[in-house]
Every structure is written in structure tokens, then in C-alpha cells.
N, C-alpha and C positions, 0 to 999 in steps of 0.2 A: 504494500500500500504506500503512496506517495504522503510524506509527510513534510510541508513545506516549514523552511525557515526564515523565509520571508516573505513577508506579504504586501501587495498595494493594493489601497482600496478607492475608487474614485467617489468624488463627494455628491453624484448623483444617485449612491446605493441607500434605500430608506431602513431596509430592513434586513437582517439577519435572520434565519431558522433558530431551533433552541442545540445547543450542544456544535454549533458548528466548526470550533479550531480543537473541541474534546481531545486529548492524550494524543496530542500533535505537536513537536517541539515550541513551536508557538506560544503555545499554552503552557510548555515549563520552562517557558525563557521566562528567567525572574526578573529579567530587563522589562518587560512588557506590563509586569504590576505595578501600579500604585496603591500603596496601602494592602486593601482586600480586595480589590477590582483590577480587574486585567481591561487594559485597554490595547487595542490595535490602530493603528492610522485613525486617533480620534473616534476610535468607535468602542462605548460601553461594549465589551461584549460578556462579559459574566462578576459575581459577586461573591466572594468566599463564602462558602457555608458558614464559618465561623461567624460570621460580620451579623451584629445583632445593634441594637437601637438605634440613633441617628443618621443618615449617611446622605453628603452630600455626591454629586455626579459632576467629575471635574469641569470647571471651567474651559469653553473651549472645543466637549464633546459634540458628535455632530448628529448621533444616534447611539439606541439602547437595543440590546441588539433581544431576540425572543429568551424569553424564558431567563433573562441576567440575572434576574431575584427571586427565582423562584426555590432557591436550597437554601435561603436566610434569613435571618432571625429581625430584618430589620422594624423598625416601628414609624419612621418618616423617612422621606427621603425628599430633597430637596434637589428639581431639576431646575438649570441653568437657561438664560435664554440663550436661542442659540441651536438647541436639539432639533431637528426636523421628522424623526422618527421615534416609533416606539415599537418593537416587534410583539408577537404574538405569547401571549402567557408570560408578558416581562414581571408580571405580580403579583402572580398568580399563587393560591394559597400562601400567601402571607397573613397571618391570621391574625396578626398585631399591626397590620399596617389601617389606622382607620380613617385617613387624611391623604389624598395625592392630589397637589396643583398641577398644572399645566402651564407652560409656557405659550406664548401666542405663536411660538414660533414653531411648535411644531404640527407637522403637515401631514403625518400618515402615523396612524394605529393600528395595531395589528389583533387577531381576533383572540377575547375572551381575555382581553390585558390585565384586568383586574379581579377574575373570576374563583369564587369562593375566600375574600377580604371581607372585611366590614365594612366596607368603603361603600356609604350613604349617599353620599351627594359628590356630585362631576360638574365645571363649569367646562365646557370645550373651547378649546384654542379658535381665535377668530384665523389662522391662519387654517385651518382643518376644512376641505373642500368635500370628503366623501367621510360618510360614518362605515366604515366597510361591510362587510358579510361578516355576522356572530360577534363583531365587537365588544359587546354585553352582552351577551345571550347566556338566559338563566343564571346572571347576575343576584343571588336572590336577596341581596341586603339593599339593593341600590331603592333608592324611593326619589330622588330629585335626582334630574339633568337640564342642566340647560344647554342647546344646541345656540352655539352661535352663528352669527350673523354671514358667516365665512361660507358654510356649512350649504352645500348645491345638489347634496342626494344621499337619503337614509338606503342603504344596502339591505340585501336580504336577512331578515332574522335579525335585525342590530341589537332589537332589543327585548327580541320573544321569549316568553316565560320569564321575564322577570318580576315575580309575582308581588314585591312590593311596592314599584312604583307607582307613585300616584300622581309625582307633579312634574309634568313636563314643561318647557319654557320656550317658545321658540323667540328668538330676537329675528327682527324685521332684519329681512338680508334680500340672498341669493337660492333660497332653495326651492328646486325645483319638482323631485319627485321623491313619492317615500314607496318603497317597493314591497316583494311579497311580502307577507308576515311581518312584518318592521317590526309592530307590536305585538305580536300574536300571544292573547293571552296574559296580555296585562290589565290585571280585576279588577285594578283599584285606580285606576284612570276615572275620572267623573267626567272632566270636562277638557276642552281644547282647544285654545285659541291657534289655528293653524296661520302662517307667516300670509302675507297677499301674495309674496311672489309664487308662491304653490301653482303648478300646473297639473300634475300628475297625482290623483290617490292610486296607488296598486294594490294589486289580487289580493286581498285577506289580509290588508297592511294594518287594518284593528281587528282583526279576528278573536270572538270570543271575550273582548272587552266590558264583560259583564255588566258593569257600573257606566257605564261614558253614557251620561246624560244627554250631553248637548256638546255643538263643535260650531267655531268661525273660520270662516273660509271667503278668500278674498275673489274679487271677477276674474283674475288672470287664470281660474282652475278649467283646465281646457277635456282633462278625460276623469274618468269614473270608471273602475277596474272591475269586472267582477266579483262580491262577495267579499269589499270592504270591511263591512259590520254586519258581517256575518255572527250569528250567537253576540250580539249586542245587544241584548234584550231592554236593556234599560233606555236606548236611544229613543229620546221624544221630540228633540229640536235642534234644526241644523238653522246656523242666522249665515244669511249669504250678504255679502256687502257690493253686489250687484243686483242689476231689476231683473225683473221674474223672465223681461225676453233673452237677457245674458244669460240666466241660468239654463233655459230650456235648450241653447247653443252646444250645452254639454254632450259631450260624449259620455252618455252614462249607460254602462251595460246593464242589460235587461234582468243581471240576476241582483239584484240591489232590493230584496221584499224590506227589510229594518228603514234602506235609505229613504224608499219612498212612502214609506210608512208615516215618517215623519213628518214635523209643521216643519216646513223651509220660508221662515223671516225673511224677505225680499230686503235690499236695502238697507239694514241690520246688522247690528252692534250685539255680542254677548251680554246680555246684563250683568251684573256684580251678585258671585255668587254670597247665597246668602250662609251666617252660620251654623252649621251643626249643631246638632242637638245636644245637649249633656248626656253621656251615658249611665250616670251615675256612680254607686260607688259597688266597688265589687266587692263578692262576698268568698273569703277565702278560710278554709278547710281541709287539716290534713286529718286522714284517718289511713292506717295501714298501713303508712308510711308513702300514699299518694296523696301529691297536693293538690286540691278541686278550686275553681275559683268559677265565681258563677256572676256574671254581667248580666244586667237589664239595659239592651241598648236596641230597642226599638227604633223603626224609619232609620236608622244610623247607617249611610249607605256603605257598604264590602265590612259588615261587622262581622258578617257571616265566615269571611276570608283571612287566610293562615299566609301570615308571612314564612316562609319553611325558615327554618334553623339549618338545616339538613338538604341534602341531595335529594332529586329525586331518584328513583330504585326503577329499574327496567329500562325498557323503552316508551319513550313520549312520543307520541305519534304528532309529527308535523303532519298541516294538509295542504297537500299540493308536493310537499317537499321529500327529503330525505327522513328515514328512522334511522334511529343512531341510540345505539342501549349506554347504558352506565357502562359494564363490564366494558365495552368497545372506545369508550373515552378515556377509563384509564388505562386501558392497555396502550392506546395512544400515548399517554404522557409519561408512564413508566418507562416507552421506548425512548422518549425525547426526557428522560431524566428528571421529571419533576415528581418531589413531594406531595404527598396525599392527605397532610393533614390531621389534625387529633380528633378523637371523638367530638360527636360534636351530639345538641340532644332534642330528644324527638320533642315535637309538639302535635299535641292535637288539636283538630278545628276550633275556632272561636264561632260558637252562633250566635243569634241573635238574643234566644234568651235560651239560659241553660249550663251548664256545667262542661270543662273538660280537664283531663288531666296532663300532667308533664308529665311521662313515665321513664324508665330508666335509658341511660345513655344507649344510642345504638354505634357502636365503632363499625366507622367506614375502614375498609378493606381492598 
């Protein structure tokens, strides 16, 4: 096997795979570390397993190459401006990482960057033109994004099954289309103020958006995909900020029942949504050594819905799309080198009124 000792890298490369210079003289040329990170021609490319709390990414670097952080222990990590990439699983089970900024500068992300982290809330680089294919996909802690202004096309699945989010943010820009499944299955979505420059909804791009009330949507929307808001049961009011002859112009495919179910506000502004109701206070009890806790949270829309703690187990059936099992994902990442994480523990549904338990840890394998 050729094992190089030296390398050139040109500064038009965004992205690295995960393990790519692995038990290659490169990689134990001690010349090539700083600190706990090996860099190459200005490129992060991996992080010491050792490397645990703080860690900054030298000044300078041009990219973070897939999978750099995914064998350590860190808890923040501070990126420079300057980076233009970030590759695929760069932070990925980091279970102590619960904070990542972003630079404006950088321009490509790679898929599932941040998948199984804490990491709640994402502002996106205004220099970020494509949200790619699975970028967040079954994210399940993430509950806020804001897509900035940069931002010209949501990729397939960017952001399907990620069962917490509820607050999306679009900043007035360039975006033009959001593609299959974007959303697919994000419950706790109510409402959506979609950007004006939107032209394009695609195939199933809210599928199964349980809770998505209401949505704004500006006159430049030129097509309507089949089975948008499909299983969007809750959809009562689209407000279009075009007249009723702009809208009828739409390309809107004929399998759309939720869409055209709905009241469409001609010439219309979202109203301010109003506040939620008090849930009250819950009623907690351990017997057995299970703890019950029992809510009365009526009309309280996705009270009924579980943020998971947890993976999900099998296969999830995409529609339209690929299956793809548990067992098959991390076989994947076991090849490409990454960690699997500590137990982590189950929960059961939250309903609307009624009881559930937390029961014993299930260790992931």
C-alpha cells in the first residue's frame, strides 16, 4: 500500500472523509501536530483522543476535515474565521459538546456534523449557500435553527426526524427551494414563516409535521410538489402574500388533499402567534423504584410528543426514499472509526393527560 510523506493540498478542497491520512507516515510525523491536533497544508484533519475540555482550531485553518472530533472528550470548541468547511460527522457523539458557533465564513457542511450532541440551537453561516443531504438528520436534541440569509437550497432529509425541533427561523435572503423530506417528521413544528424569495416547496419537504398549524409564503412561490403536508393533520391556514390570481398561477400538484384543505389568506401576513397555555404542575411519584410523573396539559399542542433521549432501534422507513437500519449506520461508523457513545436512557411518551415512566438505562451497542 502507498503510504505518502508528503502531501499538497489545494485550497479549493472543502472536505475530507473521516480516517483519511489513518496509520500513514503523515499521521506519525510528529512534525504535523500541534498540541492534540494534526494538521496538514492548513487542514484540521483529526483531534487526539486524549484532548478533553476547551479546544481552540488554529488560526489560519482552512477546513475541519470528517469525523476530527469524533474520538474526544472535548466540551467547546472555538472555530476561527476563516474555515470554509466542515466534513461529515466532524462532532459527532460528542456528548459534552452543548454549544458550537459558526463562522460566516464557512461554506460547506458535511452530513450528520453534529449528530447525537446536545447541541440545541444552530445559527448558520451567512456564507452557507446549500444545507446539504442529512446534515441534521435525526438530530434529536436540536429544537432551534436559524437558516440564514446566504442559504439558496434545503437538500434532501436536512432535517428529517428531528423530533425536537420546533423553531425554525428563516432570515429574508436567497432561498430558493427546500427539497424531498427536508422536514420529514418534525412534530413539533407549529408554525412557519417561509422567506418571499421561496420558489420551490418539494415532494414530502413537511411530511408528517403533525402540529404545523399555519405557514407564510411569499408570491415569488412558483411550484407545489406532490404531498408536501402530507400527514399534517393539524394544517388549517396557509396566508399567501400574493392575490388569489398569483396564487392560482401555481404549479400545485394535484396530490396536495391537507394543502387545499386549507383557508389560503390572499394578500396576508401571519398573525402573532398567541400564548400557550399553562400546563400546570406535575404530579411526581416513585413506587418500585419507577419514577411516574403525571401532567395535565390539555389543547397544549405536541404535548402528546417525546423528544427521544435515545436512538431510534431498526429501521425508519423514509417515503419516497432510502431504509437504512440502526445496525447498518453503525456499522458504517465503526468502519470510518467513530465512537458510539455511553448509555444513554429511555423515555417514555408524554401524553396529554396521564402518566409515564423513565425506566432503566438501555446501553447502545
Amino acid at each position: 500500500m502507498y503510504k505518502p510523506k508528503n502531501v499538497s493540498i489545494g485550497k479549493n478542497v472543502e472536505d475530507f472523509g473521516t480516517g483519511v491520512f489513518a496509520e500513514t507516515p503523515v499521521y506519525n510525523d510528529k512534525s504535523n501536530w500541534k498540541g492534540n491536533a494534526l494538521y496538514i497544508c492548513d487542514y484540521l484533519i483529526t483531534v487526539n483522543p486524549d484532548a478533553s475540555g476547551a479546544f481552540s482550531v488554529a488560526p489560519g485553518t482552512h477546513a475541519i476535515a470528517g469525523g476530527a472530533f469524533a474520538s474526544c472528550g472535548i466540551t467547546d470548541v472555538n472555530i476561527p474565521d476563516g474555515v470554509i468547511g466542515i466534513g461529515e460527522w466532524a462532532f459527532t457523539y460528542r456528548e459534552k459538546l452543548t454549544h458550537l458557533e459558526l463562522p460566516d465564513s464557512v461554506a460547506f457542511i458535511g452530513e450528520e456534523v453534529i449528530d447525537a450532541t446536545p447541541i440545541e440551537t444552530i445559527i448558520l453561516p451567512k456564507n452557507l449557500k446549500e444545507i446539504g443531504e442529512h446534515t441534521f438528520w435525526s438530530h434529536s436534541k436540536l429544537k432551534k435553527i436559524t437558516i440564514s440569509s446566504g442559504v439558496q437550497s434545503i437538500g434532501y432529509e436536512a432535517f428529517a426526524f428531528c423530533e425536537c425541533l420546533s423553531e425554525v427561523i428563516f432570515e429574508e435572503g436567497n432561498l430558493k427551494s427546500i427539497d424531498i423530506n427536508a422536514f420529514l417528521d418534525c412534530d413539533l413544528i407549529t408554525e412557519l414563516d417561509l422567506p418571499k424569495s421561496l420558489e420551490v416547496i418539494g415532494q414530502r419537504a413537511f411530511f408528517g409535521c403533525k402540529n404545523l398549524r399555519s405557514f407564510m409564503v411569499g408570491n415569488n412561490l412558483k411550484t407545489i410538489e406532490r404531498w408536501p403536508f402530507q400527514d399534517s393533520t393539524s394544517l388549517k391556514d396557509v396566508y399567501y402574500m400574493g392575490a388569489k390570481e398569483e396564487w392560482q398561477l401555481i404549479d400545485i400538484d394535484e396530490m396536495n388533499k391537507e394543502l387545499t384543505s386549507a383557508n389560503i389568506h390572499y394578500n396576508s401576513v401571519m398573525p402573532e402567534p398567541e400564548p400557550a397555555p399553562e400546563i400546570g404542575t406535575p404530579e411526581i411519584t416513585v413506587s418500585g423504584g419507577t419514577l411516574s410523573i403525571t401532567v395535565a396539559a390539555e389543547n397544549v399542542p405536541g404535548a402528546y410528543h417525546r423528544c427521544h433521549d435515545g436512538r431510534r432501534k431498526g429501521h425508519r422507513h423514509r417515503p419516497g426514499g432510502k431504509r437504512q437500519s440502526q445496525s447498518r449506520r453503525r456499522g458504517r461508523q465503526n468502519r470510518e472509526g467513530l465512537l458510539l457513545g455511553e448509555p444513554r436512557k429511555h423515555e417514555a411518551p408524554l401524553r396529554s393527560e396521564g402518566s409515564y415512566s423513565l425506566g432503566r438505562k438501555n446501553k447502545r451497542v
